[in-house]
Structure formats: C-alpha cells, structure tokens
C-alpha positions as CSV (number, residue, x, y, z in Angstrom):
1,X,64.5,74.1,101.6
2,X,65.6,77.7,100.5
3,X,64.7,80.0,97.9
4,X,68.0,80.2,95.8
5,X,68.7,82.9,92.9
6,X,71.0,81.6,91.0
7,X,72.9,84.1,88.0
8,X,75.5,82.5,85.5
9,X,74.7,79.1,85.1
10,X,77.8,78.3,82.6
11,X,80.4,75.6,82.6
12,X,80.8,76.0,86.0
13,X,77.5,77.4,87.5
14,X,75.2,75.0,86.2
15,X,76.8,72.4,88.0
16,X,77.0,74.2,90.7
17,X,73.4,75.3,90.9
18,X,72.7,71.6,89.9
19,X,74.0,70.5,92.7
20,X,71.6,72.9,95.3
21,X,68.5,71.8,93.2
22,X,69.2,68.2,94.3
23,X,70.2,68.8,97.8
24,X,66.4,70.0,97.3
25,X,66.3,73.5,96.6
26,X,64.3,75.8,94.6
27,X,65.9,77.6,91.7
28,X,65.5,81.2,90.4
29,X,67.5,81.6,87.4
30,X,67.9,84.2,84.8
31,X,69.7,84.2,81.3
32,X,73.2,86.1,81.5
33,X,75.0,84.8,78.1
34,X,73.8,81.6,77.1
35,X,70.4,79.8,76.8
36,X,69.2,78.1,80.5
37,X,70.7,74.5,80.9
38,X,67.4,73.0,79.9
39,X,67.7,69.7,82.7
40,X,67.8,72.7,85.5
41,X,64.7,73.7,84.1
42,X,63.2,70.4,83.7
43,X,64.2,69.6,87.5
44,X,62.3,72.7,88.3
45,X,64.1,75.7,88.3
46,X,61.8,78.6,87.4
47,X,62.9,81.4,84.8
48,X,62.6,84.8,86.0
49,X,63.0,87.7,83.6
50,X,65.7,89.9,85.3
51,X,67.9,89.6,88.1
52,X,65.4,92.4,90.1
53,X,62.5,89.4,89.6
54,X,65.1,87.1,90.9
55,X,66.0,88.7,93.7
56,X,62.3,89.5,95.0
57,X,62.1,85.3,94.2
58,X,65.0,84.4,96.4
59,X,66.1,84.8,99.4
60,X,69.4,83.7,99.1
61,X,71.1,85.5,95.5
62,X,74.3,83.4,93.8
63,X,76.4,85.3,91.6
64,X,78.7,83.4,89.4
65,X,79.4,85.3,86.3
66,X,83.3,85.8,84.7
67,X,84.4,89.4,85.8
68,X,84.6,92.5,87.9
69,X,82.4,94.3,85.4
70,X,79.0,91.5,85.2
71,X,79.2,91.3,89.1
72,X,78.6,94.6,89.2
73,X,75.9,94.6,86.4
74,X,74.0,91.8,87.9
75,X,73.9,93.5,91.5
76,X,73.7,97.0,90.6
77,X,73.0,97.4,86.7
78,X,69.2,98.6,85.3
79,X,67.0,95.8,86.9
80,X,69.9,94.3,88.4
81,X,69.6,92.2,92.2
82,X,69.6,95.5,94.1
83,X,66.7,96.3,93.1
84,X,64.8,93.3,94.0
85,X,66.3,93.1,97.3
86,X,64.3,93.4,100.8
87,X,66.2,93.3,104.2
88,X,66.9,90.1,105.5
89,X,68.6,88.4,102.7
90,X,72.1,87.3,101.7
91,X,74.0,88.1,98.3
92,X,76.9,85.8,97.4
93,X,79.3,86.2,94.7
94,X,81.1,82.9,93.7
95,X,82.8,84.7,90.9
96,X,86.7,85.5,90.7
97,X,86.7,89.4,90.9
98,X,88.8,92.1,92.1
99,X,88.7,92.0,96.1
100,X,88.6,95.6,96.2
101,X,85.8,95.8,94.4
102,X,84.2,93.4,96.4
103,X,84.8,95.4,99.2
104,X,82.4,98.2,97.4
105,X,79.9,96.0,96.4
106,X,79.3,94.3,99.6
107,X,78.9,97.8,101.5
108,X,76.4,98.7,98.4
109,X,74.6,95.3,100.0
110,X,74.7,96.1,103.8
111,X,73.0,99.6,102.9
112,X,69.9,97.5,102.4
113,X,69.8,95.4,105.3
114,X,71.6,92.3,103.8
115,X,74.3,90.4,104.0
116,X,77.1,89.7,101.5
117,X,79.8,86.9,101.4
118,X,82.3,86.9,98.6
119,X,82.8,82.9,98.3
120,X,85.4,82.3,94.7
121,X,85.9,78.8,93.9
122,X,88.8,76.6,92.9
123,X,88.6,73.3,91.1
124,X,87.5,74.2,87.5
125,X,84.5,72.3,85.7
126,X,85.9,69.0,87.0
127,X,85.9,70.3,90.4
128,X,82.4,71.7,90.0
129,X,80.7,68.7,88.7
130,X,81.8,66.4,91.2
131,X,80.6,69.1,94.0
132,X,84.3,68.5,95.6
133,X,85.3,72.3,94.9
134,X,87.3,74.2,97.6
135,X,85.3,77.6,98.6
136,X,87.1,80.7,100.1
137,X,85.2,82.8,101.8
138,X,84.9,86.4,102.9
139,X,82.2,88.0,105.1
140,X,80.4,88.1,108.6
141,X,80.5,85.0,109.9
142,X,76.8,84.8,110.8
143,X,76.2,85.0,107.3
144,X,78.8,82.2,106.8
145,X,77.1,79.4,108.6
146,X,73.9,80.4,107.1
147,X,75.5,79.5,103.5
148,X,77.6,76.9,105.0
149,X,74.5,74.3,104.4
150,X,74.6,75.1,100.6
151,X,78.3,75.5,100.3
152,X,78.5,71.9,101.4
153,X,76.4,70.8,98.8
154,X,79.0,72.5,95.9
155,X,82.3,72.1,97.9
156,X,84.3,70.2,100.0
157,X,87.3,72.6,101.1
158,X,85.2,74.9,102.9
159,X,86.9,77.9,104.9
160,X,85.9,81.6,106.2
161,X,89.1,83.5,105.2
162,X,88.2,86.6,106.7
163,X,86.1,89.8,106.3
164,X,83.9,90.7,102.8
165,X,87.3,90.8,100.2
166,X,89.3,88.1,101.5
167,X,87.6,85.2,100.0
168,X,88.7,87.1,96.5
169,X,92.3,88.1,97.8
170,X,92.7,84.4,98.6
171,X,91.5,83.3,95.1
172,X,94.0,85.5,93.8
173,X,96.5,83.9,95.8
174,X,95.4,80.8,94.8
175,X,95.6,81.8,91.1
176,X,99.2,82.9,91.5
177,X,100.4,79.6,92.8
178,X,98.0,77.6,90.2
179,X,99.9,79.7,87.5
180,X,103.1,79.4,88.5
181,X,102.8,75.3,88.7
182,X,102.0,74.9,85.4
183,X,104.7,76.8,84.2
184,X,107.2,75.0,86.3
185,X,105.0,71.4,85.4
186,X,105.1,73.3,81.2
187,X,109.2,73.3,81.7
188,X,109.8,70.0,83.6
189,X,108.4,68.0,81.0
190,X,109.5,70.2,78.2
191,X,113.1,69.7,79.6
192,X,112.6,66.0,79.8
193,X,111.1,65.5,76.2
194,X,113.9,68.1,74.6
195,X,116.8,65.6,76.4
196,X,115.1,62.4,74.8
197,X,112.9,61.2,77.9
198,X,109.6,59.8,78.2
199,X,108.0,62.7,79.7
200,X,104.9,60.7,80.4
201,X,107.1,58.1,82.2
202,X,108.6,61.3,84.1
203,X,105.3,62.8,85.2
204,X,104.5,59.5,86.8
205,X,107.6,58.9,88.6
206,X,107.9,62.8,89.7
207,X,103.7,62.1,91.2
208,X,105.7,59.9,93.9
209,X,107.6,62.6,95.2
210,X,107.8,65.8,96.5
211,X,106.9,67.6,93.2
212,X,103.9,65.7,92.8
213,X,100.9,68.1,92.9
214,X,97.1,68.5,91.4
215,X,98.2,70.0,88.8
216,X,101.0,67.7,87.8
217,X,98.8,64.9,87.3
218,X,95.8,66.6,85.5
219,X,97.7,69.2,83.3
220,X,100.8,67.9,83.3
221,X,98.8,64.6,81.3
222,X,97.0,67.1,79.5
223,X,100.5,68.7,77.9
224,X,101.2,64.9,76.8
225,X,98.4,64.0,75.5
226,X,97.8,67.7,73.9
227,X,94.0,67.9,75.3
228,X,94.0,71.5,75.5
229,X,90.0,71.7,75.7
230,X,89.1,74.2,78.0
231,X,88.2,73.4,81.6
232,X,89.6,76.7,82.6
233,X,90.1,79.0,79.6
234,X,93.8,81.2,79.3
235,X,91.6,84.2,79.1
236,X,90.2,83.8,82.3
237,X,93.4,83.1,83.9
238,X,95.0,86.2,82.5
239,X,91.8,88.3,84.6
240,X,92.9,86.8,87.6
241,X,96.8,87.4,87.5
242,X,95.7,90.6,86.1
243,X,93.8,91.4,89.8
244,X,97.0,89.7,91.2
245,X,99.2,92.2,89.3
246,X,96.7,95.3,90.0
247,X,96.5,94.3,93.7
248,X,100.8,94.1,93.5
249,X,101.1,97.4,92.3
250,X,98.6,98.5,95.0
251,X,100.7,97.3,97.4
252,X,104.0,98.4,96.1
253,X,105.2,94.9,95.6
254,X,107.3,92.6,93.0
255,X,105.7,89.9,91.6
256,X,108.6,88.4,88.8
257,X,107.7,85.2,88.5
258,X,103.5,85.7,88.2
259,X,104.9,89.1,85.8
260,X,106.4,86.3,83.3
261,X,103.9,83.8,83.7
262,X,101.4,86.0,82.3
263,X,103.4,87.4,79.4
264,X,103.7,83.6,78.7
265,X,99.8,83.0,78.7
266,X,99.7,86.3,76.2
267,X,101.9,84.5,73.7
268,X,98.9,82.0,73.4
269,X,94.8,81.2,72.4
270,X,92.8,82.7,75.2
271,X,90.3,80.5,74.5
272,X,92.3,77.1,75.2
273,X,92.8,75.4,78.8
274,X,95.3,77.0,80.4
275,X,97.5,73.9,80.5
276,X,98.3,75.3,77.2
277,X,100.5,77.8,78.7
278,X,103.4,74.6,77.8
279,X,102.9,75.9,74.0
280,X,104.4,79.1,74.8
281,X,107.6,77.4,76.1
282,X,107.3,75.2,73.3
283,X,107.5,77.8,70.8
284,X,110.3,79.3,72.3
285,X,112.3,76.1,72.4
286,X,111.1,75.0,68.7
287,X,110.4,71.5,70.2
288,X,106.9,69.9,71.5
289,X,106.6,67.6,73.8
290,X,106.1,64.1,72.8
C-alpha cells in the first residue's frame, strides 16, 4: 500500500483516485474547486488542508487539475506541493498542460530530490470510470515502473513515450487527431441527413468499415441522438488545440485542418461535449441532423 496525494478529484479524478483507493490505497486529498466526493471520504480518504499538508502525507503526489496555470499553483503556488516535499518522492501530473511547461515544472521537482512523470490521459469520464483509460507518459523510466503499479489500476493503454514533456506532446497529438474525427464524423452524417439518409443507419453501416473509429460510435450516436452532455467539455478541448497551435507556431509549422477545427469549436457553448462541434456545421448548412 502507498501513500497517495491526490489534487482535483473532478469528473474525471475522482474516479480516478477511486480507483487507487480500492486497489487498496491511502488517500490524501485536498479541495481545488468543488466539495470532496463524499464516498472517497467515506472509503477513507483523509482531508488535508493544503497541497503542502498533502505532500508531507504522501509519498506519491497526483495532479489532475484543468490547465497550465492550476498545475502550476498546486506544485508551486503559496502552500502549494513543493513545499511539502522531502527527497525521495514522485510528483505526477495527469493533467493536459502545455509540454513545455512541463518541462519547467519537472526540473523545479528534480531540484528537490524527486521525481516527476507527466502521465495525461485519454478516454474522458467514460474512460475514467471503467479504469480502461490510455496513459502517456513522460519521465525517467525508473520513476515509470514505480507508478506503473497505480497506473494499472486507472488505465489500460499504458506507455512511456519518452523523457519529462512527451507524455503532454503526445496528448496534444492525441487531441489533434480526436478533433479532427469529430469534425470529419460532424460532416459525414451531416452530409447524409442533408441528402435524405438515415444517418443513424449510416453510422452503423460505416462502423463495419474502414472509417469505423471510437469516436464514430460514441459521438457520432451522440450527434443523432443530440446528447450533448458534457463528458469532455468544448472548453477544454479548445485548451488543448490551443497548446497544439502554440506548440505549431513554435515549431514553425502549418496546422490547417486543427486551425479550422478550432474556429469551429469557437462558434459553439464551451460548456457542452465536444461532440457538439456537429452544431457548428449545422448552423452553417441551416439543417440538423435527424
């Protein structure tokens, strides 16, 4: 059993977390935004009144808050982990940040004697719940197998992509190509409904071929059914292919098609699923699926 810290326990942390306090793990949390979930608490988990108390608790520290900006507040803010850290222990951000921020925050962390992995996840609330997410990785590889145990208890799709900053360069990537599938899922079945087809009778037969994907068959029956609840909010979406865009520029290179997609997400409610990116198209084609 390990000593887990455990910050951001939100639609997709407390799951997460759930899942390490049944694999038989202590819990350290502390309240970022919302109230604690109250069955963490009831299985255990003990309330700690910063993320400094935290830290000095655990001696393994989970990040998994929305942005660049709270990552950085957590680890390095008034009270933050860093100052409840002693050598020896490993920080690990699960969040979707900028990678070359990362990079800063995980040299911040060796400075002390620890380790840092920067682990972003894919699989949305859905993914999270049933402990079947797919984990990216970046960091020393010693410090890998030592979170491998708990990793296996939240993910399935486990790999070390690299050094500290490529675990959030390949969520990025994976953003991009998430993105850009819904837009092309948004105008297949758009296309189909606008021509007098049964788009839900075309999203099945298209899930037997080559186009079938993940995302076909969960947001493409989302757009059909109009379920736009969020699992994965617009908002959050638009950080990442904003880090996809900032990293672009960075590296002096075109991205058109993520470019579009995102001015798409921007003509619509940050605060639905992102699946709703179809409303966008539908607007512009004055004609909604059905």
């Amino acid at each position: 059993m390990s000593n887990i810290g455990f910050i951001g326990v939100g639609i997709m942390g407390s799951p997460m977390a759930g899942h390490l306090q049944s694999g038989g793990h202590q819990l350290y949390l502390v309240r970022h935004r919302s109230p604690l979930p109250q069955d963490l608490l009831d299985g255990g988990a003990v309330e700690c009144s910063s993320a400094k108390e935290v830290a000095q608790q655990a001696d393994i520290i989970i990040t998994m808050v929305p942005d660049t900006p709270h990552v950085n507040q957590a680890l390095f803010g008034e009270d933050g982990v860093a100052a409840g850290l002693s050598a020896g222990k490993l920080v690990i951000d699960m969040s979707s940040i900028s990678p070359s921020e990362t990079k800063s925050f995980a040299s911040k962390i060796k400075e002390l004697g620890c380790d840092y992995l920067d682990a972003p996840v894919s699989g949305g609330e859905v993914g999270a719940k049933a402990a079947s997410l797919t984990i990216m990785v970046g960091g020393p590889e010693t410090a890998f197998e030592r979170a491998r145990p708990l990793f296996e208890l939240m993910g399935k799709n486990i790999t070390l992509v690299g050094g500290n900053g490529a675990g959030q360069t390949c969520k990025v990537a994976n953003q991009i190509v998430v993105a850009l599938t819904i837009e092309a899922v948004a105008e297949a079945l758009l296309f189909s409904s606008k021509a007098g087809v049964d788009p839900g009778r075309v999203r099945q037969a298209l899930m037997g071929g080559f186009a079938g994907s993940k995302i076909l068959e969960v947001h493409g029956e989302r757009m059909i059914k109009r379920t736009f609840d969020p699992g994965f909010r617009i908002a959050l979406h638009q950080k990442d292919l904003n880090l996809a865009l900032a990293g672009a520029r960075e590296l002096g290179l075109s991205l058109p098609n993520t470019a579009t997609t995102q001015e798409l997400f921007n003509a619509c409610n940050r605060d639905l699923d992102h699946s709703a990116l179809v409303k966008a198209l539908e607007a512009l084609a004055d004609h909604e699926i059905r």
